[in-house]
Biopython code that builds the backbone (N, CA, C, O; Angstrom):
import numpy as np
from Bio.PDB.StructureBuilder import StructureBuilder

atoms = [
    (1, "UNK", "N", (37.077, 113.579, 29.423)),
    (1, "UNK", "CA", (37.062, 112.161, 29.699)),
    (1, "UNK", "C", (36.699, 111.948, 31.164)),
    (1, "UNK", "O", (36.970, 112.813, 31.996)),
    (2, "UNK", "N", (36.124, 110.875, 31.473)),
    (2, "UNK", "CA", (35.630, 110.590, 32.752)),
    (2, "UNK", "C", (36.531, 110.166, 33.240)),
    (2, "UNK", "O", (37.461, 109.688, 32.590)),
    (3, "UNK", "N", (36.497, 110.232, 34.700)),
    (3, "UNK", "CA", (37.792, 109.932, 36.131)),
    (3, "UNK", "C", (36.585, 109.091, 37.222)),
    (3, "UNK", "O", (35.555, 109.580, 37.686)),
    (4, "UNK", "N", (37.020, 107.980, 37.375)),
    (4, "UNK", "CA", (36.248, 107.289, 37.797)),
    (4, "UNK", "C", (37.354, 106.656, 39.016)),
    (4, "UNK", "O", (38.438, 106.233, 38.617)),
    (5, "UNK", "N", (37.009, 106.609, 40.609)),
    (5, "UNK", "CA", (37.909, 106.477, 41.480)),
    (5, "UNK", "C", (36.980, 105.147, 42.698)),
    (5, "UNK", "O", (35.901, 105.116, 43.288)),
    (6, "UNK", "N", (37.982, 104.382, 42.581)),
    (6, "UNK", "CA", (37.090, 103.061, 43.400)),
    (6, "UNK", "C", (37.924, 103.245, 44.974)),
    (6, "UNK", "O", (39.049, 103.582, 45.343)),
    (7, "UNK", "N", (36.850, 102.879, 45.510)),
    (7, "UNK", "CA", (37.441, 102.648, 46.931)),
    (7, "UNK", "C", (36.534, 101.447, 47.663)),
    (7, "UNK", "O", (35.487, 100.982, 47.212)),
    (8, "UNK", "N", (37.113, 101.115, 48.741)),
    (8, "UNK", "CA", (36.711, 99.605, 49.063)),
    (8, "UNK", "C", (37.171, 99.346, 50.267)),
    (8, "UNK", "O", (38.373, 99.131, 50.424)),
    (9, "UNK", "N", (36.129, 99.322, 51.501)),
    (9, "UNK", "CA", (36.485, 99.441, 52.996)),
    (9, "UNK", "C", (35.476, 98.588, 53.852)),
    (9, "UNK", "O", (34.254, 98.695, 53.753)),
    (10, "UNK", "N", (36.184, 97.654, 54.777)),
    (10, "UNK", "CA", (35.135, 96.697, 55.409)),
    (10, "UNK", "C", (35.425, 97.175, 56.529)),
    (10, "UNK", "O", (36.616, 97.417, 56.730)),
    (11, "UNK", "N", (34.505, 97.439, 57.528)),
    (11, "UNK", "CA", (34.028, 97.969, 58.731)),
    (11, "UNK", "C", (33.223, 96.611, 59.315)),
    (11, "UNK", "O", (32.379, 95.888, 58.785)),
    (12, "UNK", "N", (33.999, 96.578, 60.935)),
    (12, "UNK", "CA", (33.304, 95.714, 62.093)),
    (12, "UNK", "C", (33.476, 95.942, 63.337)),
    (12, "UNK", "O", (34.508, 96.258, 63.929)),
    (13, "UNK", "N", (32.045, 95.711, 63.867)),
    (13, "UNK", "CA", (31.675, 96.475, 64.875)),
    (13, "UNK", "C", (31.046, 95.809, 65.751)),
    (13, "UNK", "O", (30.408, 94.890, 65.237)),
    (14, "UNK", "N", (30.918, 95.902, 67.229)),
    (14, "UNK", "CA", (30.133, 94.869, 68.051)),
    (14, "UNK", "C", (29.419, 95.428, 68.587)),
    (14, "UNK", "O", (29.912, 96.555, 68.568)),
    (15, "UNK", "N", (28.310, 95.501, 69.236)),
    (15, "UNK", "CA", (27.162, 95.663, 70.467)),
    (15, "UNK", "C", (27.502, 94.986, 71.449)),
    (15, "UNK", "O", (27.510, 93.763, 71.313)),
    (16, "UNK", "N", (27.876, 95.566, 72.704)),
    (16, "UNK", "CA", (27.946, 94.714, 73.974)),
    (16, "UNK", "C", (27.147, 95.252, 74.714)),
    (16, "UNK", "O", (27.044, 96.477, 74.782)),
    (17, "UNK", "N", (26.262, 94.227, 75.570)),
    (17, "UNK", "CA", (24.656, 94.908, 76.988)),
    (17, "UNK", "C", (25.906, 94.601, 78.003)),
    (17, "UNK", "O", (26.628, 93.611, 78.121)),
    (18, "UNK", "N", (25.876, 95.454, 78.467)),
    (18, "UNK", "CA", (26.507, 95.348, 79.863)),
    (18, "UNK", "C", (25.484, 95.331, 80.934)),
    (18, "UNK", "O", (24.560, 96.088, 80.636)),
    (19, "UNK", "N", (25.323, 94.766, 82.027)),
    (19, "UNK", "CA", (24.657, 95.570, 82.912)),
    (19, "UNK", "C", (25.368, 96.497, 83.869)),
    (19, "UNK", "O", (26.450, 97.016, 83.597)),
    (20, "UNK", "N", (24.578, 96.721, 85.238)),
    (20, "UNK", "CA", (25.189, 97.889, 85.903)),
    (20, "UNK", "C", (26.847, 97.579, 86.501)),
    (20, "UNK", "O", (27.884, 98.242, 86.481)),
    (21, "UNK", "N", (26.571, 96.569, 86.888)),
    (21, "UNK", "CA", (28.029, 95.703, 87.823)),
    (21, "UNK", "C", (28.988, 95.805, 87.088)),
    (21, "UNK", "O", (30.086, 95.907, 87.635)),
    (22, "UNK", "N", (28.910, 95.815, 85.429)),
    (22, "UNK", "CA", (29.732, 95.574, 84.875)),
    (22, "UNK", "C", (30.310, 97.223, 84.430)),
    (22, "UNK", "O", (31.451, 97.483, 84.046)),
    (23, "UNK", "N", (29.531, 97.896, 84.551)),
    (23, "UNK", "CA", (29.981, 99.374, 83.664)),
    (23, "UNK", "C", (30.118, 99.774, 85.071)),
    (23, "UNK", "O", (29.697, 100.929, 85.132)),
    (24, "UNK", "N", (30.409, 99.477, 85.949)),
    (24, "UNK", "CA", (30.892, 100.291, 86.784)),
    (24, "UNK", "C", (32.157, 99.551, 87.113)),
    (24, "UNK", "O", (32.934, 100.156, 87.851)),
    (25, "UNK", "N", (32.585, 98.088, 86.609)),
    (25, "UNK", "CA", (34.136, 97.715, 86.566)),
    (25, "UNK", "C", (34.513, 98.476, 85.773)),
    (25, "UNK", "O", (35.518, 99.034, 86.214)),
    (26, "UNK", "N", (34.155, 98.947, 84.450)),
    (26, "UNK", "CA", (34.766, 99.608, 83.150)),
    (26, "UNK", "C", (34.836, 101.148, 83.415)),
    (26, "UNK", "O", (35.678, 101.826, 82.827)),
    (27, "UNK", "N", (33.752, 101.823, 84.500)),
    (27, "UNK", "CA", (34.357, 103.052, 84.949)),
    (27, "UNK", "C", (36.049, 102.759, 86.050)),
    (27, "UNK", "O", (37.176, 103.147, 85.744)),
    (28, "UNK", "N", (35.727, 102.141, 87.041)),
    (28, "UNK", "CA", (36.681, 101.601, 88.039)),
    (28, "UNK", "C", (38.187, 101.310, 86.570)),
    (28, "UNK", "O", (39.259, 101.828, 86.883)),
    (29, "UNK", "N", (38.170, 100.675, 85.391)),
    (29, "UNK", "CA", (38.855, 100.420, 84.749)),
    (29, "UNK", "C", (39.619, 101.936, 84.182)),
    (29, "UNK", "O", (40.822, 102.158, 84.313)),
    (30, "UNK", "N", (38.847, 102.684, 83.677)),
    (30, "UNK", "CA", (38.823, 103.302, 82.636)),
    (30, "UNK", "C", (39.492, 104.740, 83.503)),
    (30, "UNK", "O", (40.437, 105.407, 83.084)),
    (31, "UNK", "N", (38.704, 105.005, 84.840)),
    (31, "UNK", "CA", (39.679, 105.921, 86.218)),
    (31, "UNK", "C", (41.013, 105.869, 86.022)),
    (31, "UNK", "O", (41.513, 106.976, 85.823)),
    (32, "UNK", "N", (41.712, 105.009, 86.013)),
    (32, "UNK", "CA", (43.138, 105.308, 86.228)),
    (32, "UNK", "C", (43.729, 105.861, 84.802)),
    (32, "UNK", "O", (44.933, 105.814, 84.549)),
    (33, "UNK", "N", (42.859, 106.333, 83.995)),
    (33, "UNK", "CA", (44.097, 106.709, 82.731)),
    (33, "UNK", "C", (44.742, 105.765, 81.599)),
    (33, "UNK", "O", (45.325, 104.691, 81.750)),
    (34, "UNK", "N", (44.448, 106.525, 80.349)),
    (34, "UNK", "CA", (45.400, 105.282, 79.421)),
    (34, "UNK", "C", (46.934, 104.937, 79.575)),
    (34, "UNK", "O", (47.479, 103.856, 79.348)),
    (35, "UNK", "N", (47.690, 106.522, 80.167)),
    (35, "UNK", "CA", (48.527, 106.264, 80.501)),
    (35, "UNK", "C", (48.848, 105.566, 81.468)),
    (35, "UNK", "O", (49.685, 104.670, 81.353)),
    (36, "UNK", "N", (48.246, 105.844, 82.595)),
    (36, "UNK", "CA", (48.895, 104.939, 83.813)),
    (36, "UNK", "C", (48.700, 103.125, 83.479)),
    (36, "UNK", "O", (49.495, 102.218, 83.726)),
    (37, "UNK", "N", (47.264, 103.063, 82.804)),
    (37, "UNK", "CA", (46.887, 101.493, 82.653)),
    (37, "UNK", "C", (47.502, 100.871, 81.882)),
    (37, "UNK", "O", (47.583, 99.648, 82.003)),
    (38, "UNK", "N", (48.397, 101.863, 80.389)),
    (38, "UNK", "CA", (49.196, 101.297, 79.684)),
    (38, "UNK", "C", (50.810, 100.568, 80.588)),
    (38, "UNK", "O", (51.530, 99.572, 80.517)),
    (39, "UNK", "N", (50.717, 101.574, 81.216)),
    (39, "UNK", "CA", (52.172, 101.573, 81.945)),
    (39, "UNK", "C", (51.907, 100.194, 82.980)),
    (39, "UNK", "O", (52.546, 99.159, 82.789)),
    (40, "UNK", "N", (51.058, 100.295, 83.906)),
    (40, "UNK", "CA", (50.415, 99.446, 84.873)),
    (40, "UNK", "C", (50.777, 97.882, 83.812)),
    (40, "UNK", "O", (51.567, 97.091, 84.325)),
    (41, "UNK", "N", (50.318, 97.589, 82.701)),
    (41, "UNK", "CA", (50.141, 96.718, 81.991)),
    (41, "UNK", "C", (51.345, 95.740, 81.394)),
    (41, "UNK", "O", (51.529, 94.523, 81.447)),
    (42, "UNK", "N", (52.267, 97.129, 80.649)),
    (42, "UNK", "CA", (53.419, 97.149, 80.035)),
    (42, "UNK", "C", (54.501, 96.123, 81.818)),
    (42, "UNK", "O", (55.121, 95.065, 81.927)),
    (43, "UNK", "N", (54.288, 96.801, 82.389)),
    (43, "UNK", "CA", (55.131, 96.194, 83.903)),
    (43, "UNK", "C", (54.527, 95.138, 83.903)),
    (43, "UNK", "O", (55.146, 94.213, 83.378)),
    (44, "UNK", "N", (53.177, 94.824, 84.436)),
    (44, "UNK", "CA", (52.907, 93.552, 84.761)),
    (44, "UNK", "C", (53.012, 92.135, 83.855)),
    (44, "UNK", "O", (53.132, 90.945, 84.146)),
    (45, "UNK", "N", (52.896, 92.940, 82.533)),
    (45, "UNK", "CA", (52.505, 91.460, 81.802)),
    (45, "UNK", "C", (53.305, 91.565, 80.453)),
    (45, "UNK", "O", (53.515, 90.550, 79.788)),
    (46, "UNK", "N", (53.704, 92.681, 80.097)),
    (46, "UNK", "CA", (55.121, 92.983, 79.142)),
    (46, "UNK", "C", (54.601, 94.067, 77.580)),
    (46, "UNK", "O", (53.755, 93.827, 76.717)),
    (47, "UNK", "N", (55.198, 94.831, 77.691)),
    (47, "UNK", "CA", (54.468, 95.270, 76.670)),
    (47, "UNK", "C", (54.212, 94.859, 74.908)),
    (47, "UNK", "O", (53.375, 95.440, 74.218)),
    (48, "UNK", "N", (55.171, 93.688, 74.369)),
    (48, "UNK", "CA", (54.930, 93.382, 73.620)),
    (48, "UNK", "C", (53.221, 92.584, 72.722)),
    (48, "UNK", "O", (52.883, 92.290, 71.575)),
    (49, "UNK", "N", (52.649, 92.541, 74.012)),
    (49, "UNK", "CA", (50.915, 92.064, 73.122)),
    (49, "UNK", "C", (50.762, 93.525, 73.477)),
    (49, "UNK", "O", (51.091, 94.056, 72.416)),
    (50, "UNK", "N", (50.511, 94.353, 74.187)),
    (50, "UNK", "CA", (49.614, 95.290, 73.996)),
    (50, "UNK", "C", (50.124, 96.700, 72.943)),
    (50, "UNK", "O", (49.434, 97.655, 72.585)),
    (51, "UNK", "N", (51.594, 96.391, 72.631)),
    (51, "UNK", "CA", (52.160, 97.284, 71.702)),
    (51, "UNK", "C", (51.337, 97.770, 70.288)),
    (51, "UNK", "O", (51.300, 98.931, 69.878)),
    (52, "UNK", "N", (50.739, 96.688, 69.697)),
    (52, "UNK", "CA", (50.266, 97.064, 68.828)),
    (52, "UNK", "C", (48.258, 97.804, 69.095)),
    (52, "UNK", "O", (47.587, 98.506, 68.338)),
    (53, "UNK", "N", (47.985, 97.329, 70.204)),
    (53, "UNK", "CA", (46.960, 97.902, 70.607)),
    (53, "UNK", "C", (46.702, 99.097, 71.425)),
    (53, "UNK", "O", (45.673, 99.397, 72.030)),
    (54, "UNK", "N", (47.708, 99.662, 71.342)),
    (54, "UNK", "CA", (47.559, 100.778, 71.929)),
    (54, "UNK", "C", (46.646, 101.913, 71.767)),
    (54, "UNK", "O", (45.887, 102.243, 72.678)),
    (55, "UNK", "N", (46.691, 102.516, 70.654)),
    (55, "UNK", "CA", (45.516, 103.001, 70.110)),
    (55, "UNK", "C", (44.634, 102.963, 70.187)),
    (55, "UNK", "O", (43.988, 103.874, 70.704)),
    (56, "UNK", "N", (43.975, 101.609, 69.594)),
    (56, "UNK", "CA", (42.585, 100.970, 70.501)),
    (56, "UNK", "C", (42.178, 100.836, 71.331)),
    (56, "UNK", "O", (40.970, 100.953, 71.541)),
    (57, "UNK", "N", (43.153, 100.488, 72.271)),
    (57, "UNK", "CA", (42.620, 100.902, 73.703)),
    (57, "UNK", "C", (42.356, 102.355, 74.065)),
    (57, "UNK", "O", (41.290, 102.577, 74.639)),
    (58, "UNK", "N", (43.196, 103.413, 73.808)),
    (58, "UNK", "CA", (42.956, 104.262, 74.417)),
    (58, "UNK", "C", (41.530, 104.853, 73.679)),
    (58, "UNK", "O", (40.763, 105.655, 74.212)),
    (59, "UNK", "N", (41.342, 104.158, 72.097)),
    (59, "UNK", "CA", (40.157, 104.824, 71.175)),
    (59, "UNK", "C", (38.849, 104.377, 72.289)),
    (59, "UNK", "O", (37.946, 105.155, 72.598)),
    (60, "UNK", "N", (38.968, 103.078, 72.755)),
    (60, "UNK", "CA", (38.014, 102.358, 73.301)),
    (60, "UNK", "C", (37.928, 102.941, 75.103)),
    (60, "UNK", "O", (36.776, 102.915, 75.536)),
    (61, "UNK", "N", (38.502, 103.205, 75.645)),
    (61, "UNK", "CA", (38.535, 104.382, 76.531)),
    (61, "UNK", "C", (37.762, 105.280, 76.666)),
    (61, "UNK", "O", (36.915, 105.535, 77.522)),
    (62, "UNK", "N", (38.320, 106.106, 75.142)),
    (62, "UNK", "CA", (37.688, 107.070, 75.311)),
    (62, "UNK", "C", (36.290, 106.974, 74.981)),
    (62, "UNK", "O", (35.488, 107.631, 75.645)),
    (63, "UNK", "N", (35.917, 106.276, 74.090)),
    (63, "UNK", "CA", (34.582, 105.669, 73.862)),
    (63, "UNK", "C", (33.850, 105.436, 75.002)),
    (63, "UNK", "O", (32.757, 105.998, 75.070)),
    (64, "UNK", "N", (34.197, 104.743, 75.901)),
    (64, "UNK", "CA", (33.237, 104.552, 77.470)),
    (64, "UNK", "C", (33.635, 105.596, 77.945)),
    (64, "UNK", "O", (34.543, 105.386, 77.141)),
    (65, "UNK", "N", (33.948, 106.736, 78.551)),
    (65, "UNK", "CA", (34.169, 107.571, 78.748)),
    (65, "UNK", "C", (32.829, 108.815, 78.317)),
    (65, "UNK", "O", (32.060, 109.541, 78.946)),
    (66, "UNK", "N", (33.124, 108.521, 76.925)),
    (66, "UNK", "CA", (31.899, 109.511, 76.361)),
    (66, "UNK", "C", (30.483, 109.128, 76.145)),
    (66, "UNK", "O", (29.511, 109.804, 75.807)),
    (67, "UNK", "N", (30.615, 107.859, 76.428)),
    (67, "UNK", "CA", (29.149, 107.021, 75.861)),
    (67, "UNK", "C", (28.492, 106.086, 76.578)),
    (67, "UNK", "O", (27.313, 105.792, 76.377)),
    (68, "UNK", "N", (29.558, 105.337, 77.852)),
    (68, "UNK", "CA", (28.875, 104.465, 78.691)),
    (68, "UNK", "C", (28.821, 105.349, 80.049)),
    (68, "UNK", "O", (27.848, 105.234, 80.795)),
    (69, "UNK", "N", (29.840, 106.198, 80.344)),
    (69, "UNK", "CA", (30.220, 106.783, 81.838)),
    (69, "UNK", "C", (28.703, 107.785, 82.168)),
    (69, "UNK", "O", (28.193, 107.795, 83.288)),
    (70, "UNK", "N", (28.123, 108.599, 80.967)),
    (70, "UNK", "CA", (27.281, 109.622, 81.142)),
    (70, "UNK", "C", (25.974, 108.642, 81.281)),
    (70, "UNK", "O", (24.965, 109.272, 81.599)),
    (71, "UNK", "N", (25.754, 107.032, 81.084)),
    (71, "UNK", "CA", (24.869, 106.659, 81.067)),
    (71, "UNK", "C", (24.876, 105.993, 83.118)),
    (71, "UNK", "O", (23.890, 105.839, 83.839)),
    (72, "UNK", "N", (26.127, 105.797, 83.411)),
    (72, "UNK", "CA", (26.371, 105.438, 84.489)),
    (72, "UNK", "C", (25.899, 106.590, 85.467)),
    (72, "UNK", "O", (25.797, 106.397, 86.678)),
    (73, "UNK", "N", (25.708, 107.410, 85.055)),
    (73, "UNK", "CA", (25.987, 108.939, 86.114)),
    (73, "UNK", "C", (23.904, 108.929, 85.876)),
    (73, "UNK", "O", (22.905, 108.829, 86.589)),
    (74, "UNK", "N", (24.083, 109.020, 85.121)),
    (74, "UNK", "CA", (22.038, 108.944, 84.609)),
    (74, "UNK", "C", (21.457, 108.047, 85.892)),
    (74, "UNK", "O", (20.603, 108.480, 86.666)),
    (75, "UNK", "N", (22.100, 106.645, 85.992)),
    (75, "UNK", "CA", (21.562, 105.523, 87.280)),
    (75, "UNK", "C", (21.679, 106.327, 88.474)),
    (75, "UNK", "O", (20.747, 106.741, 89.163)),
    (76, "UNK", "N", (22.795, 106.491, 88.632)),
    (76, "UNK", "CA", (23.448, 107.556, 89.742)),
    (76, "UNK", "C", (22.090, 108.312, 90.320)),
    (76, "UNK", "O", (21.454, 107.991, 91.325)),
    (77, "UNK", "N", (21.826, 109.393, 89.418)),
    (77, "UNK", "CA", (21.097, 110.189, 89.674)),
    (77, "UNK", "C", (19.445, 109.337, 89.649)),
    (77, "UNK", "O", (18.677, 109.606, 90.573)),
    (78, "UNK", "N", (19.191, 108.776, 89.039)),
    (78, "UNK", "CA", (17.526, 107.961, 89.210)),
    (78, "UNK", "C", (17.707, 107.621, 90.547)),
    (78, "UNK", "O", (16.996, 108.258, 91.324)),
    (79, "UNK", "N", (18.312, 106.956, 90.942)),
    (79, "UNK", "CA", (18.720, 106.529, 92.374)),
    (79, "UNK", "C", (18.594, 107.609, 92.932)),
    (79, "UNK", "O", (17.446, 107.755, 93.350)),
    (80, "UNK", "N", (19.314, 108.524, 93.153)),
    (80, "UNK", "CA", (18.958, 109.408, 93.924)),
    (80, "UNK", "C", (17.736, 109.681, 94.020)),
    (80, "UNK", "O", (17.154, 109.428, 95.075)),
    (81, "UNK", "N", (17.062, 110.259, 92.946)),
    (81, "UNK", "CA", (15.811, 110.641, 92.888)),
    (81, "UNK", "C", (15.008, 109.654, 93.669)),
    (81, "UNK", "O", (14.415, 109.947, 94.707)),
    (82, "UNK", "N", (15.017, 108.518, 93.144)),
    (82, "UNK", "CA", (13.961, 107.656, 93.934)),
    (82, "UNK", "C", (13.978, 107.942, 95.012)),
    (82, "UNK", "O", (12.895, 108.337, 95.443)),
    (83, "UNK", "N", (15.083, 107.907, 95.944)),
    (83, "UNK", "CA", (15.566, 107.694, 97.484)),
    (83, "UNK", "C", (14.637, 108.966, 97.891)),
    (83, "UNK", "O", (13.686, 108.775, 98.648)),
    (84, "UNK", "N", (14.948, 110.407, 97.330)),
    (84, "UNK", "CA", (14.158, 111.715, 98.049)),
    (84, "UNK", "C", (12.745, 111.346, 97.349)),
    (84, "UNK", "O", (11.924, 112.145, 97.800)),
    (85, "UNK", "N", (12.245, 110.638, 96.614)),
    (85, "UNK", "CA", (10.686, 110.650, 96.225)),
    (85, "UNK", "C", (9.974, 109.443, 97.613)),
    (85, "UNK", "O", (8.916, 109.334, 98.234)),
    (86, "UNK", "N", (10.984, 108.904, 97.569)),
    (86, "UNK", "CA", (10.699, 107.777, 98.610)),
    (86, "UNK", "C", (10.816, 108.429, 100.584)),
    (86, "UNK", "O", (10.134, 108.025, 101.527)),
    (87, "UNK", "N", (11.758, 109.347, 100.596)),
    (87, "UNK", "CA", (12.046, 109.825, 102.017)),
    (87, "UNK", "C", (10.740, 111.212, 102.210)),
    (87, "UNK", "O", (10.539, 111.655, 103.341)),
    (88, "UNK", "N", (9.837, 111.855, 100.821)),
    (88, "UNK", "CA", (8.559, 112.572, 100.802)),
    (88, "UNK", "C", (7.773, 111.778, 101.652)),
    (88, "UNK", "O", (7.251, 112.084, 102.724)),
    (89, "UNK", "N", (7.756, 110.710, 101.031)),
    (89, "UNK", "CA", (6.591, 109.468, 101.031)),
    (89, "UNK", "C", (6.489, 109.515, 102.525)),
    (89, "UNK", "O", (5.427, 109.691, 103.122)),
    (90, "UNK", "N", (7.610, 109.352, 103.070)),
    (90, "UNK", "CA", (7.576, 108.775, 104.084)),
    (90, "UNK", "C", (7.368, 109.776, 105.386)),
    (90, "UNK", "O", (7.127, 109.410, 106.537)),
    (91, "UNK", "N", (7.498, 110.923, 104.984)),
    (91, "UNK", "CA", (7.673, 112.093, 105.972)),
    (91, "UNK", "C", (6.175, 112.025, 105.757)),
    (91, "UNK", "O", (5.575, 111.871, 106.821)),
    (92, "UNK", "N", (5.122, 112.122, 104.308)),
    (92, "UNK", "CA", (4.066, 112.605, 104.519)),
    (92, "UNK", "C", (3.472, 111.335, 105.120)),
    (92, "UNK", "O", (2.370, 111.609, 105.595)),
    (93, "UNK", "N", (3.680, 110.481, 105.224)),
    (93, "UNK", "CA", (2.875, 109.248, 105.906)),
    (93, "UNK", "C", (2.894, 109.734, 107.425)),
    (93, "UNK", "O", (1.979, 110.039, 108.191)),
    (94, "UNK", "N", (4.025, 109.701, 107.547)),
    (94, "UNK", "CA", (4.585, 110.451, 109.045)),
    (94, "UNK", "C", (3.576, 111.445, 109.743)),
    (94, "UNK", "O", (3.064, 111.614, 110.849)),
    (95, "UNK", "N", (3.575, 111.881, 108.769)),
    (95, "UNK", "CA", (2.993, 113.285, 109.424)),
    (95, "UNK", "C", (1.114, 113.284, 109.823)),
    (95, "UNK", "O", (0.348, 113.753, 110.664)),
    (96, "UNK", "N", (1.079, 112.344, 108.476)),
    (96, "UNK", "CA", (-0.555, 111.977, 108.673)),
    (96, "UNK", "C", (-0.821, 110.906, 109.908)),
    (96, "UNK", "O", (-1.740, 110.927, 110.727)),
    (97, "UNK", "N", (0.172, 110.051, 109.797)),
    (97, "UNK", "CA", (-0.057, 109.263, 111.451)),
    (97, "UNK", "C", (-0.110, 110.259, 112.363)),
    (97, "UNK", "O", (-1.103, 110.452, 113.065)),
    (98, "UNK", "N", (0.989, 110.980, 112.415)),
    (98, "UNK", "CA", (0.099, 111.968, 113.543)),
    (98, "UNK", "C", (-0.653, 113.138, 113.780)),
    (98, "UNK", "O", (-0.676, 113.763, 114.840)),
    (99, "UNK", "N", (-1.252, 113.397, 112.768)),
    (99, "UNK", "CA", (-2.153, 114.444, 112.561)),
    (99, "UNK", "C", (-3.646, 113.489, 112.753)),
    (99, "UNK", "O", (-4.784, 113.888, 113.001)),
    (100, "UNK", "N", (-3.308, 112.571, 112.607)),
    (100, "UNK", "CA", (-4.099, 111.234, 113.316)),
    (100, "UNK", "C", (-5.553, 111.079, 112.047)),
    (100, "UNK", "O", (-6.403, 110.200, 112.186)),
]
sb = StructureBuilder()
sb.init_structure("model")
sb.init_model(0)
sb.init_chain("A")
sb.init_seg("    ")
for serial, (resi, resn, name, xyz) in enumerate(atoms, 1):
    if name == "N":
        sb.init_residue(resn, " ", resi, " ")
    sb.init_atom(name, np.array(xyz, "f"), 0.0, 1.0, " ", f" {name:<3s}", serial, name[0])
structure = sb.get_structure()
């Protein structure tokens, strides 16, 4: 005889564009720890709203952590790069002014 098993699950999910200003509040955020920010939180403002979100926050944490922070560090480094492609530039200009 057939065994036939139902299941039934709604999933929601958001897209947020941050720009740079902003993912670098959410690194600045995300630095101090779930623990300390839970604790930080629980003192300032009481822990009964964030009791049941706990989890989520720290799920959502760790989420920027693994997925927005490595994109932050990527700018980081383009920046850099530009700056030494730009300080070449400028040495070889340099150098041709006076090699005349």
């Amino acid at each position: 005889m057939a065994d036939a098993t139902n299941k039934f699950a709604v999933h929601f999910s958001t897209t947020l564009v941050l720009n740079e200003t902003e993912i670098r509040a959410l690194d600045a955020l995300v630095g101090y720890g779930d623990d300390a920010f839970l604790a930080a939180f629980k003192e300032k403002l009481g822990a009964a709203y964030i009791r049941d979100h706990e989890s989520g926050l720290r799920s959502a944490f760790d989420a920027i952590r693994r997925d927005v922070l490595p994109a932050l560090r990527g700018i980081d480094q383009v920046r850099k790069d530009l700056r030494d492609v730009q300080l070449k530039r400028f040495e070889a200009a340099q150098e041709a002014r006076k090699n005349g």
